[in-house]
C-alpha positions as CSV (number, residue, x, y, z in Angstrom):
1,X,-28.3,4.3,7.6
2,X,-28.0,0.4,7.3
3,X,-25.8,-1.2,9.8
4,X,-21.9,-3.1,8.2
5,X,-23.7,-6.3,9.0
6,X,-21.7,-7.6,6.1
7,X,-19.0,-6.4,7.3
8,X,-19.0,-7.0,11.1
9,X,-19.7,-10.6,9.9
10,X,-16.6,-10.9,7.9
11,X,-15.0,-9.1,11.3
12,X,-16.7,-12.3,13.4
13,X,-14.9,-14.9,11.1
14,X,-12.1,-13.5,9.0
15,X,-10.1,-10.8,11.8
16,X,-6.9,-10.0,10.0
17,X,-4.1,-7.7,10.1
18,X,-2.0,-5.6,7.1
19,X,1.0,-2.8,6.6
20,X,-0.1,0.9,7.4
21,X,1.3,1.6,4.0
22,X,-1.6,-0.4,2.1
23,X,-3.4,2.8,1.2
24,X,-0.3,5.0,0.5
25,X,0.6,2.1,-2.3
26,X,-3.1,1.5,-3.5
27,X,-3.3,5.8,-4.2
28,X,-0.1,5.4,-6.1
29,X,-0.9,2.3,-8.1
30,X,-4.1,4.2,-8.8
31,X,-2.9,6.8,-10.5
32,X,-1.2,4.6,-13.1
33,X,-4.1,2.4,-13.7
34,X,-6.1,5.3,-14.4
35,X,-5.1,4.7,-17.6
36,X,-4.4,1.3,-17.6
37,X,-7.0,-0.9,-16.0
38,X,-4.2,-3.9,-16.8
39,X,-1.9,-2.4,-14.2
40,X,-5.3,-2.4,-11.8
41,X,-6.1,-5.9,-11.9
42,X,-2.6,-7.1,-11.9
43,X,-1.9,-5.3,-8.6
44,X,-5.2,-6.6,-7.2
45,X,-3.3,-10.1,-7.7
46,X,-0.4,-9.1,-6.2
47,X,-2.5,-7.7,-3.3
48,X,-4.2,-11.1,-3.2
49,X,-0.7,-12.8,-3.4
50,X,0.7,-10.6,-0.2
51,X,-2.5,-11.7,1.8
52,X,-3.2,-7.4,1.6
53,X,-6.6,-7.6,2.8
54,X,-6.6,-3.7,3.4
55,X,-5.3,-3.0,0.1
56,X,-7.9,-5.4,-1.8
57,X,-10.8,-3.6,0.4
58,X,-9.8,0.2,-0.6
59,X,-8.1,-0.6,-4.1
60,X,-12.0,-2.5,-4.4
61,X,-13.7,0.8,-3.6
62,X,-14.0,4.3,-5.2
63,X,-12.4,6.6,-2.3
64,X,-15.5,8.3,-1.0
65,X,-17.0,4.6,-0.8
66,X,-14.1,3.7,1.6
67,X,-14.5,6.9,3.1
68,X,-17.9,5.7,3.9
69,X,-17.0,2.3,5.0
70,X,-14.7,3.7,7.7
71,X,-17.6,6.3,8.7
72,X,-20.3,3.9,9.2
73,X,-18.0,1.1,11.1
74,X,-16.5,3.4,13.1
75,X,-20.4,4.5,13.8
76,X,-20.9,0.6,14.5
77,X,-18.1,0.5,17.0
78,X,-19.9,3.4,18.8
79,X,-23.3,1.2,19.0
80,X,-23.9,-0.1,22.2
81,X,-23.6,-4.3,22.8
82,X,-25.8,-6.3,24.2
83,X,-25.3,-9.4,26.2
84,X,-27.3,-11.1,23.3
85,X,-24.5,-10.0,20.9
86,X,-21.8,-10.5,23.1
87,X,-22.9,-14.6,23.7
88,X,-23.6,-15.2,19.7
89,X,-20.4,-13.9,19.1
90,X,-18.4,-16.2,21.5
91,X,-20.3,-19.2,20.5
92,X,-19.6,-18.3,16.9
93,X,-15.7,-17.5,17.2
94,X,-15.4,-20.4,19.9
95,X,-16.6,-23.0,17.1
96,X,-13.4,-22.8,15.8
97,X,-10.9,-20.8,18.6
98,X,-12.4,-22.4,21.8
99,X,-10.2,-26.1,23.0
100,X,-11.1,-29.3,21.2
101,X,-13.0,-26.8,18.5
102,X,-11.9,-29.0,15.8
103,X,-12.0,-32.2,17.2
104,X,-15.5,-31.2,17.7
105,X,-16.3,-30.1,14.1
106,X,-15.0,-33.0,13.2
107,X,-17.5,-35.3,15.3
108,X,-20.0,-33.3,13.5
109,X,-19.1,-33.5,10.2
110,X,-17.6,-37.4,9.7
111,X,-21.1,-38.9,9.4
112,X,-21.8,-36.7,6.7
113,X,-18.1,-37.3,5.2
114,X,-18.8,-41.1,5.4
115,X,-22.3,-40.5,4.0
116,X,-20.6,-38.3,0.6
117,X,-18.0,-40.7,0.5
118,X,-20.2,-43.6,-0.2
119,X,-21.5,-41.4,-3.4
120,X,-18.3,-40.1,-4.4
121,X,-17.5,-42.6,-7.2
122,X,-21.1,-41.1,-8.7
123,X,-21.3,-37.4,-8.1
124,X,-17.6,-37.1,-10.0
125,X,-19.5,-38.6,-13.0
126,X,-22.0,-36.3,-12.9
127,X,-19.3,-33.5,-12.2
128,X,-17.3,-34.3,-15.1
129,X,-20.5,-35.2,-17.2
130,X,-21.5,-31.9,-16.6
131,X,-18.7,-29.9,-17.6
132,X,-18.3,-32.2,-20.9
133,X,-21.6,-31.4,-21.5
134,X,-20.9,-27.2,-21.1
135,X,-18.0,-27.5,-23.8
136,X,-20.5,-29.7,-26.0
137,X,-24.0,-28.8,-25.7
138,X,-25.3,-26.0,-28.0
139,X,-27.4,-24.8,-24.8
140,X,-24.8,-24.4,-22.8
141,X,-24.3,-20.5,-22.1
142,X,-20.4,-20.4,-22.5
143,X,-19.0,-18.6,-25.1
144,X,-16.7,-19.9,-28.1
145,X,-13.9,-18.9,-25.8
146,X,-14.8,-20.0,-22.7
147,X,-15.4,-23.2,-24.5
148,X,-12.3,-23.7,-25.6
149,X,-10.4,-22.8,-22.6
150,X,-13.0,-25.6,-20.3
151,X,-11.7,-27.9,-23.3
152,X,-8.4,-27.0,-22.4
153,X,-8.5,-27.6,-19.3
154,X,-11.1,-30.2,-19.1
155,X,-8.3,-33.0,-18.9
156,X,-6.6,-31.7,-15.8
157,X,-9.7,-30.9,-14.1
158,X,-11.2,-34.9,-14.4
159,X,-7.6,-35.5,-13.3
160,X,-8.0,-33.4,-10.1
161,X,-11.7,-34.5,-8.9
162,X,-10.8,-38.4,-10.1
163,X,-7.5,-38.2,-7.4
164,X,-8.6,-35.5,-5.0
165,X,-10.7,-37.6,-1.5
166,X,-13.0,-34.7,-1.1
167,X,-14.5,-36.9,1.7
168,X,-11.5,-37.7,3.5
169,X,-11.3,-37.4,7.5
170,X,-7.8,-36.4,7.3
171,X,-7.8,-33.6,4.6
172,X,-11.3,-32.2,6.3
173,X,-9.2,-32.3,9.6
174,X,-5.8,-30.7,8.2
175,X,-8.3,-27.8,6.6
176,X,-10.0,-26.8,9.9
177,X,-7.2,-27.0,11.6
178,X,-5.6,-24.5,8.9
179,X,-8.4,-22.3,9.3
180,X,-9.0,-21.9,13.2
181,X,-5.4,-21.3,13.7
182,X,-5.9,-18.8,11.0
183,X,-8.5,-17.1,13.5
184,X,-6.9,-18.1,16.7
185,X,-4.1,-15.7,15.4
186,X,-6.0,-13.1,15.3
187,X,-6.2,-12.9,19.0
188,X,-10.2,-11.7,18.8
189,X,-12.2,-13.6,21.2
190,X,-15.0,-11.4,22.6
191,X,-17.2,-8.5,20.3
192,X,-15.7,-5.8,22.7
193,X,-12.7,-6.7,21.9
194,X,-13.2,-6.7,18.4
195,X,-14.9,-3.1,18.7
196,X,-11.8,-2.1,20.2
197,X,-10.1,-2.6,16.7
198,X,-10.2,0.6,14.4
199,X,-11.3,-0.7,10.6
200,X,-7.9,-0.5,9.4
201,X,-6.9,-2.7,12.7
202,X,-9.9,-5.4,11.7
203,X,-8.9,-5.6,8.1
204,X,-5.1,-6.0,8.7
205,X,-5.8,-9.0,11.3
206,X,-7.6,-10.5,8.0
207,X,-4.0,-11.0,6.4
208,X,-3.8,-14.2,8.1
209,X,-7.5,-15.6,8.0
210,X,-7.1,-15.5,4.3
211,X,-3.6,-17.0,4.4
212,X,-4.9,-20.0,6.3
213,X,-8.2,-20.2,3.9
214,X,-5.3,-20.5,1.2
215,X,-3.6,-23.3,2.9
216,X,-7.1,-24.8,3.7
217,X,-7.5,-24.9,-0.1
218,X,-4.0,-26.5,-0.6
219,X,-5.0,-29.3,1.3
220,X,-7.6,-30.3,-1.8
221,X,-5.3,-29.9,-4.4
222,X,-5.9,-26.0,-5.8
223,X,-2.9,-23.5,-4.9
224,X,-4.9,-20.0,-5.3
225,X,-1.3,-18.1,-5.1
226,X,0.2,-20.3,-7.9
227,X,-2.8,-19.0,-10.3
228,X,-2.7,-15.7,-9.3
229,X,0.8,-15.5,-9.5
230,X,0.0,-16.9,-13.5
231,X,-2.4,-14.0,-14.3
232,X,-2.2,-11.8,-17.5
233,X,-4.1,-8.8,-18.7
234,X,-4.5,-7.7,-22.3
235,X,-7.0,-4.4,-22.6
236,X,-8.9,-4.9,-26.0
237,X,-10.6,-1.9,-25.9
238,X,-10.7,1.7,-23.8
239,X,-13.3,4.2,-24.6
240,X,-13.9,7.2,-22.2
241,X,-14.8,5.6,-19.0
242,X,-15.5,2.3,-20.4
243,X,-12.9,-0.8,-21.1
244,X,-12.5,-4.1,-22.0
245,X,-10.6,-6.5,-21.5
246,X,-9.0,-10.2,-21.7
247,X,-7.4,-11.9,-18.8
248,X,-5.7,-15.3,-18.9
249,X,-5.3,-17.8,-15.8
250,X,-3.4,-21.1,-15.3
251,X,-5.2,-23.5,-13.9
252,X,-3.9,-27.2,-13.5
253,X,-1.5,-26.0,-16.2
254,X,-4.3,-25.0,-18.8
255,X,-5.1,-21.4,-19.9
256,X,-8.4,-20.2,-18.8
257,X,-9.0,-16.6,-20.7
258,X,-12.4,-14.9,-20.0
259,X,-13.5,-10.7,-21.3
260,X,-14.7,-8.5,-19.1
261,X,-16.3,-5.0,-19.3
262,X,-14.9,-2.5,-16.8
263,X,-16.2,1.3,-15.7
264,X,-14.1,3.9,-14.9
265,X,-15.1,5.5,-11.3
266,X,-13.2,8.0,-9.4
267,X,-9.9,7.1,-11.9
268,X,-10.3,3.5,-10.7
269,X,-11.6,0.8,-12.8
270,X,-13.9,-1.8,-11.7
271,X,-16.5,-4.6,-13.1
272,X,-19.0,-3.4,-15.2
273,X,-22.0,-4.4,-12.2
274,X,-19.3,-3.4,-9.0
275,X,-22.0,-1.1,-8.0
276,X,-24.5,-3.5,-7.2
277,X,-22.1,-5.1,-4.3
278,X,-21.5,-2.2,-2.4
279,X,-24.3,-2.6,0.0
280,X,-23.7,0.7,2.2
281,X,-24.0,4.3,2.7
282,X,-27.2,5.8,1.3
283,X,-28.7,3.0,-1.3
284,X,-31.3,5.8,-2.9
285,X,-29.2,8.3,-3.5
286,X,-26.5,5.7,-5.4
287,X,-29.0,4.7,-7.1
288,X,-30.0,8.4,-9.0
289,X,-26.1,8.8,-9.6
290,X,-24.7,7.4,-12.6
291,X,-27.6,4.5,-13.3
292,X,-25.6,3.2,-16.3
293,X,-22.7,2.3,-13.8
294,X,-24.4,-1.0,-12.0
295,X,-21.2,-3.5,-11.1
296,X,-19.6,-5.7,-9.5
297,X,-16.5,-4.9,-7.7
298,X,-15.1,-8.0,-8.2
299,X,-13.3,-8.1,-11.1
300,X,-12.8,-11.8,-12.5
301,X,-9.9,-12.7,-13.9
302,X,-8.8,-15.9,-15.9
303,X,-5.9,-17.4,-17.1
C-alpha cells in the first residue's frame, strides 16, 4: 500500500481546520445532485467560497475513496518518525512560521524580483502576444467557444498584466506575509504534532491556509471568491451515468464558458478523467474496475 505522501505534503504546508458538519451537508447535497450534476458543482463553489476544505476533499471523492483516504492516513499516523522526518519537517514549516521567516524569503527572492523586473516590459508582450495569437491562429487548440470567450475577455486581461507589478517588493512581501500567517494559524510546528491531528482535524486546519492563499492572490489583482461566487451551470446533456455540461465564469467582468464531460460514480458526479488523480488505495485493482471511467476529479468550471 503506497504511503499519503501527497497528502502528508499538503498536511506539511496547507494545515487547516473546518465544521464537523462538512460531511453531514456534502451526503445531503449528494443526494440531490445525483441527478443534477449542476447542483454538484455549484456547491463545490460554495464549498470553495466557505474555505470548506473538508467538504471539497469528501464531496471530491466517491465515499469508499474517502473511506480509504481516512484508512490509509490514519495508517500513516501509526508509522513510526524518524529524526530525519522530524528535522525536514521543521525546516520546511519554519521557512515560513519560524521569526524573520519572511523577512528572510524576502532576501532570497528580491534579486530575482529585480532581475524579472528589468524584463517585465518584454515578457507582458509576449504574454499578451500569446494569448492574441490562441484567439487568432488556426493552430491554436481552443475551440470556437473558448475562442470567443479569450476574445471576450482578452481586453481586461492585457488590462490586468499591463497595471499589475508582478515584480514588486511590496506586493511579494504583503503575499508571504498573507500566507505564513495562514500557516502560523494553524498552530502545527513539529510532524508529531501534526500526527496528533485525526484527518478530519488536518483538513479543517486547511480552512485558513486556503483563506490566506486567497488573500495572497488578492494582492495581484484576481479575487478567486468574486469568480466563484459568479459561477453558472447549464447541463446540456445527461445519459445514464454520463453528462455534459456548460459552465460560465466572470472573470475581470468577461464571461468565460467552457463544456465538460462528467461520470457518474457512487451517485456523485465527477470529471470525465477524476480517476486518474486519485493516487491511493490499491492502483491495480482500480484499474480492472470500470476502465471507461479514467478522470479527473477536478471539475473545471468557467464563467
Amino acid at each position: 500500500m503506497k504511503r499519503l505522501a501527497l497528502s502528508i505534503a499538503l498536511a506539511s504546508s496547507s494545515v487547516l481546520m473546518l465544521p464537523s458538519t462538512s460531511q453531514a451537508m456534502v451526503a445531503a447535497v449528494a443526494a440531490q445532485a445525483a441527478t443534477d450534476p449542476a447542483v454538484q458543482i455549484l456547491q463545490m463553489a460554495e464549498y470553495f467560497r466557505r474555505n470548506d476544505v473538508q467538504a471539497l476533499v469528501s464531496a471530491g471523492l466517491p465515499p469508499d475513496k474517502y473511506q480509504l483516504l481516512l484508512s490509509e492516513y490514519e495508517e500513516e499516523r501509526q508509522r513510526p518518525i524518524s529524526e530525519a522526518e522530524r528535522a525536514e519537517f521543521l525546516e520546511g514549516i519554519g521557512q515560513l512560521t519560524a521569526d524573520g521567516a519572511v523577512d528572510r524569503l524576502m532576501e532570497e527572492i528580491t534579486p530575482k524580483l529585480e532581475e524579472g523586473a528589468a524584463q517585465a516590459a518584454g515578457m507582458t508582450l509576449m504574454a499578451i502576444g500569446a494569448l492574441n495569437m490562441a484567439v487568432t491562429s488556426p493552430e491554436s487548440d481552443l475551440t470556437d467557444a473558448q475562442r470567443e470567450s479569450l476574445r471576450m475577455a482578452l481586453p481586461a486581461i492585457e488590462h490586468w498584466l499591463s497595471v499589475t507589478d508582478f515584480f514588486s517588493p511590496d506586493l511579494a512581501r504583503a503575499a508571504l506575509t498573507a500566507v505564513a500567517d495562514g500557516v502560523r494559524a494553524t498552530r502545527i510546528d513539529s510532524l508529531d504534532g501534526l500526527r496528533r491531528l485525526s484527518l478530519d482535524q488536518l483538513l479543517q486546519r486547511a480552512s485558513g491556509v486556503l483563506a490566506a492563499a486567497k488573500e495572497a492572490v488578492v494582492v495581484y489583482g484576481i479575487d478567486l471568491d468574486a469568480i466563484a461566487s459568479s459561477l453558472q451551470v447549464e447541463v446540456l446533456e445527461i445519459e445514464g451515468d454520463r453528462a455534459r455540461v456548460r459552465t460560465t465564469i466572470e472573470v475581470f467582468d468577461a464571461p468565460i464558458a467552457a463544456e465538460h464531460e462528467l461520470v457518474r460514480i457512487e451517485g456523485r458526479w465527477y470529471g470525465e478523467h477524476a480517476k486518474s488523480t486519485w493516487q491511493f488505495g490499491d492502483d491495480d485493482a482500480d484499474a480492472d474496475v470500470d476502465a471507461n471511467v479514467d478522470g479527473d476529479v477536478e471539475v473545471e468550471v468557467k464563467g
